[in-house]
Structure formats: C-alpha cells, structure tokens
C-alpha positions in Angstrom: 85.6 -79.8 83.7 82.4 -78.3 84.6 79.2 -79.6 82.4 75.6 -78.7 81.9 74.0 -82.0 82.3 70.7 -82.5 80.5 69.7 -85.1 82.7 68.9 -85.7 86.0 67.3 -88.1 88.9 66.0 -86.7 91.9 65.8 -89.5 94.1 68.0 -92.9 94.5 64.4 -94.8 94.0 63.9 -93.3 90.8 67.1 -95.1 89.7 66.4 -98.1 91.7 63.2 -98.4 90.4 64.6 -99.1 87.1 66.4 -101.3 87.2 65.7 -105.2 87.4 64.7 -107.2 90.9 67.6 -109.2 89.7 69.9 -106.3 89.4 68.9 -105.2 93.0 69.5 -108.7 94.6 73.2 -108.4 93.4 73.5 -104.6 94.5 72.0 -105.5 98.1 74.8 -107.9 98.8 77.4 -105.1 98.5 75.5 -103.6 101.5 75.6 -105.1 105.6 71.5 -105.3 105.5 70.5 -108.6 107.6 67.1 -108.3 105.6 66.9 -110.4 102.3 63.8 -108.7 100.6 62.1 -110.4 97.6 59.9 -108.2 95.9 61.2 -105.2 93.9 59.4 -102.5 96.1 60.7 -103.8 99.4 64.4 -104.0 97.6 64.4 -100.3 96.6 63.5 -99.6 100.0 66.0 -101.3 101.8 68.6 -99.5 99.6 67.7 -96.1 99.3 67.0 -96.5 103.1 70.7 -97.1 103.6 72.1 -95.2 100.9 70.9 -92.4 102.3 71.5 -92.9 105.3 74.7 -93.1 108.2 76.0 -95.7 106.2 77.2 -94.0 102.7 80.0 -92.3 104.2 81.5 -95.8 105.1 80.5 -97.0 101.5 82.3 -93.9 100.1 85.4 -94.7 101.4 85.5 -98.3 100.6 85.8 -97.0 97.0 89.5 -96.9 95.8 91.0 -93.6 94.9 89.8 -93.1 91.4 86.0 -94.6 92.0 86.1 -92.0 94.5 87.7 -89.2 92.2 84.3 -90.4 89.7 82.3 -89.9 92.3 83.5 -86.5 93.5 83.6 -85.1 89.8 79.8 -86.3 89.7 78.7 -84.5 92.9 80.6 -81.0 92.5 81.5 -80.6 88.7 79.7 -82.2 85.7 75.9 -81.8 87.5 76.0 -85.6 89.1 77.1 -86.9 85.4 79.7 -89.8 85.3 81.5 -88.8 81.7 84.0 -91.4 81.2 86.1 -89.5 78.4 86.6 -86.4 80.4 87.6 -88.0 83.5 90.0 -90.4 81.5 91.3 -87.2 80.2 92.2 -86.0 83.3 93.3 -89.0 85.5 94.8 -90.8 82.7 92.7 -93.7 84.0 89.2 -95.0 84.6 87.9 -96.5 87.9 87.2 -99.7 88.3 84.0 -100.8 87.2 83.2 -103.8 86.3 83.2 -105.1 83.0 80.8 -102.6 81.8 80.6 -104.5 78.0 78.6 -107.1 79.9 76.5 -104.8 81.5 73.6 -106.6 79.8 73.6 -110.4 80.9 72.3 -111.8 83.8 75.6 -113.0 85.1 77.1 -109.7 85.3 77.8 -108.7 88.8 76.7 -105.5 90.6 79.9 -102.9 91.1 80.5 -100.8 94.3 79.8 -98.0 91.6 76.5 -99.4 90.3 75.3 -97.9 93.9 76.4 -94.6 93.5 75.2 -94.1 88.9 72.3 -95.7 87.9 71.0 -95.3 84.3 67.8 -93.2 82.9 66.7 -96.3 81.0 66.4 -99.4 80.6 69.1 -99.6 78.0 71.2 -97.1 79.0 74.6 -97.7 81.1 74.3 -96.1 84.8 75.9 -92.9 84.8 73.9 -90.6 86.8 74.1 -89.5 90.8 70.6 -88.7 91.7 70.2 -85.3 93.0 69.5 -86.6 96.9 72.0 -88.9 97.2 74.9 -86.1 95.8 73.5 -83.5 98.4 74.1 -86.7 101.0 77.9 -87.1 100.1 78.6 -83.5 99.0 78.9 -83.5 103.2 82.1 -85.8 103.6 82.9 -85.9 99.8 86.4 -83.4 99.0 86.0 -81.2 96.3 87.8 -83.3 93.1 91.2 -82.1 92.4 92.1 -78.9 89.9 92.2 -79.8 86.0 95.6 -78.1 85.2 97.7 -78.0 82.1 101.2 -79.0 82.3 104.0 -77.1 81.2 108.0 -77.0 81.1 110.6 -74.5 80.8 112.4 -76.4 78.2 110.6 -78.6 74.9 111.7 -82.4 75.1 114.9 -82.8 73.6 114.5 -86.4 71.7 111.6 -88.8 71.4 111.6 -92.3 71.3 110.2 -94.1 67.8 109.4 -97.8 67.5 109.9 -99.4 64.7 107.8 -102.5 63.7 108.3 -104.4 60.5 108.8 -108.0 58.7 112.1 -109.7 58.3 111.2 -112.0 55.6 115.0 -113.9 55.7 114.3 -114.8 59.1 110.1 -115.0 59.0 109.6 -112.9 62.0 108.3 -109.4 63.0 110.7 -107.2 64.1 110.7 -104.5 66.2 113.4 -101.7 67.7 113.5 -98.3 68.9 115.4 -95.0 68.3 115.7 -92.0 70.2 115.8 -89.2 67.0 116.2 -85.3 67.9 113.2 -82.5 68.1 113.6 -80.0 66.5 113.1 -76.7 68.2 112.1 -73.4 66.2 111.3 -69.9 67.6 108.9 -68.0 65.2 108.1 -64.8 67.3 111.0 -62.2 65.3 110.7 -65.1 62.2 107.1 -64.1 61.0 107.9 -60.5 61.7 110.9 -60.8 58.5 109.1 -63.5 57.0 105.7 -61.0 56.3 107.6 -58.5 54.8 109.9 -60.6 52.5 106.7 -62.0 50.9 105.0 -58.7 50.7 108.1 -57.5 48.8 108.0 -60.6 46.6 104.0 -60.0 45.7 104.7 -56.5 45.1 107.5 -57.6 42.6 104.7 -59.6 41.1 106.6 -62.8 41.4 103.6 -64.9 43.5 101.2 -66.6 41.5 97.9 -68.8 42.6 95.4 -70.6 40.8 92.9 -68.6 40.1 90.2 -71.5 40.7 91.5 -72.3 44.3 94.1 -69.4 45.0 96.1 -72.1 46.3 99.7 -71.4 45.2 101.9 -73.0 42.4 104.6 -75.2 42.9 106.7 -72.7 41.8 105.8 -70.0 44.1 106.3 -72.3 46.8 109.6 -72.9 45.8 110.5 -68.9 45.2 108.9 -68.3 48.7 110.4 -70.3 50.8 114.3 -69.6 50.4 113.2 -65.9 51.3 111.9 -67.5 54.9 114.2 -66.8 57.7 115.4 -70.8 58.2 113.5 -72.0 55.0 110.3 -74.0 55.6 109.6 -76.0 58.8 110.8 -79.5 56.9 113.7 -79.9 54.0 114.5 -82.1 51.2 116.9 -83.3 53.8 114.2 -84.9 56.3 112.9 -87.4 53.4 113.6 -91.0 54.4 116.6 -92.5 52.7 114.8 -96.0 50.6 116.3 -98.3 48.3 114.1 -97.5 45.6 111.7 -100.7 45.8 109.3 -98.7 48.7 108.2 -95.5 48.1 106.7 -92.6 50.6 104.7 -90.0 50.7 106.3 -86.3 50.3 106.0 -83.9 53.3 105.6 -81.1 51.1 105.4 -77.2 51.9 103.8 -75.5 55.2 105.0 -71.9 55.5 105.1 -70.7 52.2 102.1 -72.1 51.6 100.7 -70.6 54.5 101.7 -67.0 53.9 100.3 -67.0 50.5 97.0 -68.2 51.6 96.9 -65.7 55.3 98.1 -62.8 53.0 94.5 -63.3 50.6 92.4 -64.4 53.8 93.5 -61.3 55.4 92.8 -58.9 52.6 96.7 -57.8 52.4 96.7 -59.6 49.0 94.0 -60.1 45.9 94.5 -62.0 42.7 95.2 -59.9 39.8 95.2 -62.2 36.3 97.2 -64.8 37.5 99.9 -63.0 40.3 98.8 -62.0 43.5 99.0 -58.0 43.8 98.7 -56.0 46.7 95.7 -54.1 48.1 96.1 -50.9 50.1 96.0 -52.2 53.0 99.3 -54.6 52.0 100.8 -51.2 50.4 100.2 -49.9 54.1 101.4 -52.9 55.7 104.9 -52.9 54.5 105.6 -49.9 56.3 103.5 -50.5 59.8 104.7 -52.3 62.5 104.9 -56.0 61.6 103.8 -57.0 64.8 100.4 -55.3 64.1 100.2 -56.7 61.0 100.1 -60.0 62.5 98.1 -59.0 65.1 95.1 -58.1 62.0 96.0 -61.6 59.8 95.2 -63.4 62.8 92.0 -61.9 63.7 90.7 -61.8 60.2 92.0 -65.3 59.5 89.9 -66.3 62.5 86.6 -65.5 60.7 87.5 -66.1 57.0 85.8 -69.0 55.1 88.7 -68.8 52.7 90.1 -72.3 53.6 89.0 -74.7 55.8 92.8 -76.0 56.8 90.9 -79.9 56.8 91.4 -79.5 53.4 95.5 -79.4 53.8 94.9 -83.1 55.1 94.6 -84.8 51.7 94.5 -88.2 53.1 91.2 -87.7 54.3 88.9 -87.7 51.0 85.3 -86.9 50.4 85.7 -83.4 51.6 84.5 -81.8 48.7 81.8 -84.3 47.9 78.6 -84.8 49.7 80.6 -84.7 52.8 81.6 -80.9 52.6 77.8 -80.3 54.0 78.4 -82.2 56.9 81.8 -80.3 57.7 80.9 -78.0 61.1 82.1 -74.2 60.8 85.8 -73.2 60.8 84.9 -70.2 62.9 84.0 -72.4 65.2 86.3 -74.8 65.4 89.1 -72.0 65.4 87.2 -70.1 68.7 87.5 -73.3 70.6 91.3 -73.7 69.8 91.9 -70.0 70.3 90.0 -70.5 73.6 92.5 -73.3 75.1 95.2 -71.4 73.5 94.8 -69.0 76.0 94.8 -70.7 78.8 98.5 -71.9 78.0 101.6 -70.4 80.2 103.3 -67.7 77.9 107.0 -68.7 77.7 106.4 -72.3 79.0 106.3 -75.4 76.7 103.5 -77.5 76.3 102.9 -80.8 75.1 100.2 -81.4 72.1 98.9 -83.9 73.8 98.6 -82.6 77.2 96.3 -79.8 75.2 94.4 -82.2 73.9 93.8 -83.9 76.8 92.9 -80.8 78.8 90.9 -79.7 76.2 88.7 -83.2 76.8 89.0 -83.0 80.1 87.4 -79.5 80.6 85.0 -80.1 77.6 86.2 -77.3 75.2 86.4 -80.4 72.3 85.2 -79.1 69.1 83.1 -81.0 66.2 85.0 -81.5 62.7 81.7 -82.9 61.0 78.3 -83.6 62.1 78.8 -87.3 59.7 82.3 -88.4 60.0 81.5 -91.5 58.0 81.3 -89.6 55.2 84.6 -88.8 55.0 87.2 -91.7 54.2 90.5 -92.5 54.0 92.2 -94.5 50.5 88.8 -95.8 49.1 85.3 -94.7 49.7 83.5 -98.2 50.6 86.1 -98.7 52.6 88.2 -96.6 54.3 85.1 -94.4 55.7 85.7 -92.8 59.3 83.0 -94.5 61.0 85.0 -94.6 64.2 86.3 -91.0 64.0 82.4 -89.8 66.0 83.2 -88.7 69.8 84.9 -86.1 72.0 88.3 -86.5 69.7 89.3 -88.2 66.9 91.8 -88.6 64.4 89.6 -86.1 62.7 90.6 -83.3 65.8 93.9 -84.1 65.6 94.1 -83.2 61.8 93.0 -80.1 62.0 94.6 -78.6 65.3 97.8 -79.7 64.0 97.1 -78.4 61.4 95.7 -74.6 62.6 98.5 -74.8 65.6 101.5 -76.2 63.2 100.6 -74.1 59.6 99.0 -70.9 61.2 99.6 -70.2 64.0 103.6 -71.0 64.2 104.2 -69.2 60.8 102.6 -65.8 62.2 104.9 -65.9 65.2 102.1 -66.8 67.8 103.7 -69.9 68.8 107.2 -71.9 69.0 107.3 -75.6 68.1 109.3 -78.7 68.7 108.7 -81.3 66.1 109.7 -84.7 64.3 109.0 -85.5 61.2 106.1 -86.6 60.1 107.4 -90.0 59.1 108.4 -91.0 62.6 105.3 -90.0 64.6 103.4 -92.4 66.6 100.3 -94.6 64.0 98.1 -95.7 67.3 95.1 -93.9 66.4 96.0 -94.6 62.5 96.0 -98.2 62.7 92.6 -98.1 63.5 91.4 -97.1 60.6 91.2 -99.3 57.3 93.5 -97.9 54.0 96.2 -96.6 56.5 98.9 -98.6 56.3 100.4 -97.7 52.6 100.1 -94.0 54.1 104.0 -92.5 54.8 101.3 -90.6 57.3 98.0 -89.3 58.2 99.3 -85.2 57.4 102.0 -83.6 57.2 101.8 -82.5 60.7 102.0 -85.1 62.7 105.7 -84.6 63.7 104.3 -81.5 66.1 105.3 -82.6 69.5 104.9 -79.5 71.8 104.1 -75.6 71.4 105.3 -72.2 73.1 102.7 -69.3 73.3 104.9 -66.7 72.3 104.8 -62.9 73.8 103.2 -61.7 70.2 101.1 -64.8 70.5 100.1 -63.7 73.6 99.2 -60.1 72.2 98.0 -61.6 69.2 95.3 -63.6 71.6 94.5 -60.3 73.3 95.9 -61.7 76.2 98.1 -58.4 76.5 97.4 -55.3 75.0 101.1 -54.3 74.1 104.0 -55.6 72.9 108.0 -54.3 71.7 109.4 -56.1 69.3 112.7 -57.9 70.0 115.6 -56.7 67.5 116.3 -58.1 64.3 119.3 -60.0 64.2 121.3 -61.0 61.2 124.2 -62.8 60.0 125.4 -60.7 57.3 127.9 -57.8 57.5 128.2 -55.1 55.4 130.2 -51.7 54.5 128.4 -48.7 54.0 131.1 -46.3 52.6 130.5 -42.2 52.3 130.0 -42.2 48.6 126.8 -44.0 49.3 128.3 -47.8 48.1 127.1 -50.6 49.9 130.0 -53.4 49.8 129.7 -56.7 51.0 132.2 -57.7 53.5 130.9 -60.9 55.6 128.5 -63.4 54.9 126.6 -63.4 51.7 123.1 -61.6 52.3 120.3 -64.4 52.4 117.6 -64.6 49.6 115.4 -62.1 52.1 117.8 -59.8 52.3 118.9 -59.4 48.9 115.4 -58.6 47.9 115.4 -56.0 50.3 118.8 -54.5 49.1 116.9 -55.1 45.3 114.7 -53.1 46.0 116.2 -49.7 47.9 119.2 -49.9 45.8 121.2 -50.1 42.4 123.5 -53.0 42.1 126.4 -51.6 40.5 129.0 -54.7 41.1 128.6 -58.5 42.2 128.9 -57.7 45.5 128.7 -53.8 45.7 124.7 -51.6 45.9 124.9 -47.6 45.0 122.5 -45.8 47.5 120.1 -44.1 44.8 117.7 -41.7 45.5 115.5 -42.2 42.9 115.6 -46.0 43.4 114.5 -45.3 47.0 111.6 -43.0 46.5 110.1 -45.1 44.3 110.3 -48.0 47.0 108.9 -45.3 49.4 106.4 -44.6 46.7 105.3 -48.3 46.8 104.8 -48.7 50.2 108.1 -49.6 51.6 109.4 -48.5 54.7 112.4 -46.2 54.4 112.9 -46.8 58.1 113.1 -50.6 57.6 115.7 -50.7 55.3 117.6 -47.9 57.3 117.3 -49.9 60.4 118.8 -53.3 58.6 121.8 -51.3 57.4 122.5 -50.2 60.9 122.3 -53.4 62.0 124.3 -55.2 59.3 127.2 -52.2 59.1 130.3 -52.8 60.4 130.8 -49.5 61.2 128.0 -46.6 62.5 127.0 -45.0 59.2 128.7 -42.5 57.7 127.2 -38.7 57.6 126.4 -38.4 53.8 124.4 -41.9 54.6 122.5 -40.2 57.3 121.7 -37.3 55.3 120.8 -39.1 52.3 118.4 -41.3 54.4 117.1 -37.7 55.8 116.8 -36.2 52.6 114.9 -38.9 51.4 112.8 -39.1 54.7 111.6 -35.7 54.0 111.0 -36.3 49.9 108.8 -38.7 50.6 106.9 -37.0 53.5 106.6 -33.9 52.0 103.7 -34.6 49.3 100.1 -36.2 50.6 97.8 -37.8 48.9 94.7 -36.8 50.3 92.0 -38.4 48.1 90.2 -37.7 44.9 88.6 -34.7 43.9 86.5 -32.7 41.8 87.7 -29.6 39.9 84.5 -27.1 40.1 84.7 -24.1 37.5 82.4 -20.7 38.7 81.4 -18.5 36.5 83.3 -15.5 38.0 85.8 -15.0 40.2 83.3 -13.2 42.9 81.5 -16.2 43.2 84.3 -18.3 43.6 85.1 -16.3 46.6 81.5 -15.8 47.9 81.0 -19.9 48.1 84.6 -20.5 49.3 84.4 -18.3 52.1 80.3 -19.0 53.1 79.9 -20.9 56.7 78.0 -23.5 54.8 80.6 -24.5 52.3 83.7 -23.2 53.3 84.7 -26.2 55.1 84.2 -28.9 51.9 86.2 -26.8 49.3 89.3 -24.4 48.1 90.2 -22.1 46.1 91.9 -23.2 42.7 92.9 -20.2 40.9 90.8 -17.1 40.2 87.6 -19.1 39.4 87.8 -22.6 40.4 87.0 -24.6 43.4 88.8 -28.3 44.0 85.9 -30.9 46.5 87.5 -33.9 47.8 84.9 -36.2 46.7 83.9 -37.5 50.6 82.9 -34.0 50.5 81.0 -33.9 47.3 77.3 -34.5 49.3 78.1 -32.2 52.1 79.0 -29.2 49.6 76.3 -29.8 47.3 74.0 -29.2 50.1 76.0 -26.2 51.7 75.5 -25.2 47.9 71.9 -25.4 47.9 71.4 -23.5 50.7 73.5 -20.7 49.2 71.2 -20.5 46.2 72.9 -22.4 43.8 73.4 -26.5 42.4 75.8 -27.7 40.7 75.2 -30.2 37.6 75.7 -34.3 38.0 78.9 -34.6 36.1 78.5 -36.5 32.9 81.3 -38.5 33.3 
C-alpha cells in the first residue's frame, strides 16, 4: 500500500495555521490544556506545543482501532497521506471521523483525527500528517498490519442471489433469495486441445471474420465452439426461462470468440479474402508444444492494439465516438492486471473481489479513460458515466472481467468459478441511469473467483518450465493390424473427429483406414504426426499393433527425410572449371554448391555474401531481370 505522496507539511503549525481560529477553538477542547487562548497565533501554539509533545502518545491511544490503523498507514506507508479508498480497501472500513460532508459549516465539530490530518488549503479536507508530528508517533506507533490477498483451496460452492421485484396483485415489492450453484471449470489441459482444434479448423478454411473488424461471424462462432473441449463457458441452457411478455439480453459467445481474435493478435492467423488462413508461424504451431504456444499468444496479446476487450462490453456506448480518444492504453491497463496476477497463490482460489480490493488497497488500480463521462450507458444525454471517475469503477470491473474471464481462462492461465451473468449482484449498476432494462452490465459478470494455473504461472514468467499434464479423453477406440480404426466406445467429440478427418480416410460410419498418403499431406501441412499418434495411444483399447507402429515410423521418417531449406538461385558458369574454381574458393565456398557440371544453387540469405566473395574472386554476377 505504499504511495508517493506529492504533498507534504513539515510542521503541525503549518497545518494549524490554516485553518480557522474557530476551527482551533473546537480542536483545543479535545486536548487537557487549562489555558483558553484567543488569538489564532497563541492557539497554534498551545497545540503544536502539546502535540508534539509527552502528551500525543496518550492522544494516540484514545483513538479506536481503525483511527489508529489511519494513522499508522499515514506515518509508515503512504508518505503521511490519509487515502480513504485504499484503506477502505483494506480494512473493509473507515475510521470514525466525523461527518466529513459537513466539514464546511461552522457547527461542525472538531474530530480526534482532525489533530492528527490537517488539509493543504483552505478548501481542501485534512488529510495530511505533517512531517514532525509522524517522526513524533513513528516512536510508539506499530508498523500497520501486512496488505495480504486471501485465498482458499477450494472455489465457493453456491452463492446467494436476491431477488427484488413488484407483485402488482398484491401492490408490494417483493424480495427472496436463492442459493444457485458455481460453476467450476479447469482450463489448464483445455486450451492446450482447444488451440489445436481451431488451428485445424482455420487450416480447413472453415473460420471466417469480417474483413472490416476481423471479429468473427455468427457462424464461425457456432462451428467453433462444439470443437471446444466442454463447449463455451455459458449454453443455450443458462438462458432464463420467461413467459414471453419480458424479454433479456443474450449472453452470447466468449471462447470461440476469443480464440479467433488471440489467434490474429498473435500472428498465428491472417485474413485471407474472407477465411482466416494460417501464417507460418500457425503452420509451425500445430506441431510445437501447445503449452508454448500459449506461452507466445499471451505475450503478444499483451502488447497488441488489435482489440481493446472494452469494446466486448456493448452496454457501454460512445466507445468509438469522440470518446475512443479518451480511452487510456490497453498495454497498460493489461501490465497492471498481469502485475496483481502475479502476486496470486498458484493452485489457490481467489475471489474477484478480493483482487480488486487488493489491487486498491496496494494502489496498482489502472485508468480505463482519462473522461469517463464520455462514455454512456442506453442514451447519450443521459446515461453518461459521470460517476465511473476514481480508483475503481464499473468501468474497471468491465474490463478485468473481461481480460481475466475471455483471455486469460480460454488460454489455460487461469480456472474460474462463475454464475451467470443474469444472477450477479446490480449494486454498482443501479447507480447508474439507463440500467435497469439491462439483463446485465457484460456478459461477464457471473465471474466469481480465479485459479492461477501451473501454465498460468509459466505463462506469467513466474516459472520458467512447465510438463504438460496428459490428455485425457472419453472416447475408446480399436486400432486393428490392417491399419482400420473402429469405433468401439463413445462417439469421438466434434475435436476429435476433425483430428481423425484429417490423418485418416473414413472408409465406414464408424470405421478410419490409416492412409499414408492422407498422413503426409497432414504432416506436409503442419500437423503433428506425434499428436495424432499420441491420441490413438491414449484412446486404444489395446497397445497398438506392430504394423501401426511401423506405419507411424515409416511415416515419421517420410516426412523427416526431405528439408526445406529456403529459396534459392540457380547460377549458370560458363565452364565447368570455373564452376569448380568459385565453389571451392575460401571466399565463396561457404554461400554456394555445386549443381551439375556448370551450375551453382545460392540460398538467397546468401545472395549478398557470395556476390561479394564473388567480387573478390574477379568476377560479378548480373542483377537477375526477374
């Protein structure tokens, strides 16, 4: 909770001094002084005198426990600064202080802690410790208490929603409460399937965006997410039940439409007409370690300007107005998420809002626009945000739930426990005009608590390895020695029949021929052979037969046997001794080979290097006119 704090007094008179005679006559009765000064001079000196004096250490502990908790965070950890959000943050509570909204009229009384803070102005509220009087009490005053974040080995189980509405028959408001399940999932071996089903469906050329706002289509959203180990983080299912007569607002997608848009921001993915293709480095990734895949997404997603995830909050309009000036940097904004994230337990659950008040509490908040009243909610006139200013707002909450929920869950980094959105608490909503026709404020305000996950914890840097659990799957089936695959058990899930699509021939409803040709041309692609040998180990019945392990070995070797080591340029001499002479010279041996009799093949991140080997032999070679 440490602070740099701009401002300072040096001396108790300083403060004293400005404030009113009036205001010093109510502080001097808090004190035992016999002496009843008058004039303002003699009543800043009969203060300070004992404020700084034998008696403060009595006066310190007349406080109560949290006036003396404000006090101790002023002397040792925000530079004698009395910051009312942060210390609410951390004690849940403020101290007593009088009512501070009156702290203008004549009638208000003096507090115990108007002798401790006293204002820089006039018009400001008294919130400083001058610098002599904190060296006094940092002598007797006990360092404040540790800011910690809470944690728990287990996410909470249910969570209580109120209900509040109008019984018109009986002309009353209405109000119960219902204890409704969280639901708990693990993403950590998820995203690892999850990446490379929807790299296999891009390479299949079935993902297509809009090629103004690469957002995905509603149909891609709906081909993506059956492939999704579990499906998408909400269902058709968790759509409130109404009579017709209301309506709500649908939850719509969060995973699939996350991958799509991590896939582009990470460069594993580029738009190509209107279908997503992949680059080389997506080619690559399907046969890398998915974990380190992840690892890249993340830290590339970190930087991108590719979508500022406010935007997934379509409540909140005006963001591509005037307003999108005003938005702060998502870089930013990301580092200061990223930053608390790491100071979370790995393996331990913790509570959104316990993050969020640590995150006040040690001042790591973060700034979602520099002028929040541009922004608005239903109708601009309105519904602007002018209270969502400060050190957190509904504005904060948007987007963290939104980066923690959409991002960094679906790559595996973290574990949730959620409700729907439609039952989370509206406190902070209610505040704010246009809200109540809204189902919600986003679509993730279900998220109730968080896991950092071992590849989260990689992911963060946090460790610099990390082993992959195994795969687990449901399925079962038979891999038979004339290279058929039968199904025997469950039926494959959409993710794994794409896999099985595309190693194999289906020859049958429920029966795949091991094909060589099929398989080296998935190898050719940039699938991993290894992959899909690894699932059928795990989904066989039995251990694999010999003519499977030599096929896989055979093919192993096919496609290891040829590299493709670049461009080139095919270079024709006009003899065969010079062809030798330059291909055997120290100074361009090294950048060329022999083709034949008279020819000379130069990978072309070569080319400069042997021209100028070349030109110190004696000879040039021509610009090609191509």
């Amino acid at each position: 909770m440490a602070t740099a704090n701009p401002l300072s007094l040096r001396t108790v008179a300083e403060g004293l001094n400005i404030r009113t005679a009036d205001d010093l006559k109510k502080m001097l009765q808090l004190l035992p002084i016999q002496a009843k000064p008058t004039r303002k001079a003699e009543l800043v000196d009969a203060i300070a005198g004992y404020l700084l004096g034998p008696g403060l250490k009595k006066l310190w502990q007349e406080l109560d426990q949290l006036q003396q908790a404000a006090v101790a965070e002023a002397v040792y950890l925000t530079g004698g600064c009395y910051q009312a959000g942060q210390f609410q943050a951390k004690y849940g509570a403020l101290p007593t202080w009088h009512d501070r909204s009156s702290m203008y009229s004549s009638r208000r009384p003096a507090a115990k802690l108007d002798l401790f803070f006293y204002p820089t102005g006039t018009y400001t509220a008294p919130n400083l410790l001058p610098e002599d009087l904190r060296l006094q009490l940092k002598a007797f005053v006990p360092e404040p208490r540790a800011l910690t974040l809470p944690s728990a080995e287990q996410p909470p189980q249910t969570f209580r929603v109120e209900h509040r509405y109008f019984d018109y028959q009986k002309s009353q408001s209405v109000e119960t409460e219902e204890d409704v399940p969280v639901v708990c999932r693990p993403t950590e071996q998820v995203a690892q399937q999850d990446l490379l089903a929807v790299l296999r469906l891009i390479h299949l050329g079935k993902v297509s965006v809009s090629d103004k706002t690469l957002m995905p289509s509603k149909v891609t959203l709906n081909t993506i997410a059956p492939l999704l180990q579990g499906g998408d983080y909400y269902s058709e299912a968790d759509e409130p039940d109404h009579d017709g007569l209301l309506s709500h607002d649908p939850i719509g997608a969060i995973k699939p439409f996350a991958w799509v848009m991590l896939v582009q921001g990470s460069g594993l993915a580029s738009l190509d007409g209107k279908k997503l293709q992949l680059t080389k480095a997506g080619q690559k990734a399907m046969g890398s370690a998915p974990a380190t895949t992840l690892q890249a997404i993340w830290k590339k997603w970190l930087k991108t300007t590719f979508l500022d995830e406010l935007r997934r909050v379509e409540s909140i309009k005006g963001q591509t107005g005037k307003a999108k000036r005003s938005l702060t940097a998502v870089s930013g904004r990301r580092a200061q998420i990223v930053a608390a994230l790491g100071q979370c337990p790995v393996g331990e659950w913790v509570n959104y809002d316990d993050l969020k008040r640590y995150m006040i509490a040690s001042d790591q908040t973060f700034d979602v626009s520099r002028n929040p009243e541009s922004l608005y909610i239903s109708e601009s006139g309105y519904g602007n945000l002018y209270e969502a200013g400060g050190s957190w707002s509904i504005l904060q909450d948007a987007y963290m739930k939104c980066f923690l929920f959409e991002y960094a869950a679906t790559l595996g980094l973290l574990d949730v426990a959620y409700i729907t959105p439609y039952d989370a608490p509206r406190d902070d909503l209610n505040d704010f005009w246009g809200t109540d026709d809204l189902s919600f404020l986003s679509r993730y305000d279900g998220l109730l608590a968080f896991r950092l996950t071992p590849l989260g914890a990689f992911c963060l840097g946090l460790t610099d390895t990390y082993t992959a659990a195994p795969i687990t799957t449901e399925s079962t089936l038979r891999v038979l020695p004339n290279l058929d695959v039968v199904m025997t058990g469950a039926p494959l899930n959409p993710a794994e029949y794409l896999m099985m699509e595309t190693f194999t021939r289906q020859t049958g409803d429920a029966v795949w021929k091991l094909d060589r040709d099929v398989a080296l041309k998935a190898a050719e692609a940039g699938h991993s052979l290894q992959e899909f040998y690894d699932f059928l180990t795990q989904v066989s019945a039995e251990a694999l037969p010999k003519t499977v392990e030599q096929f896989f070995a055979d093919c192993r070797s096919r496609s290891q046997s040829l590299q493709d080591q670049g461009m080139a340029r095919l270079i024709e001499c006009a003899d065969a001794t010079l062809a030798v002479q330059i291909a055997h010279d120290s100074r361009t041996k090294k950048y060329c080979q022999l083709a034949g009799e008279r020819h000379l093949v130069v990978l072309l991140d070569d080319e400069t290097r042997f021209r100028n080997g070349l030109r110190k032999l004696g000879y040039s070679l021509p610009m090609s006119k191509a």
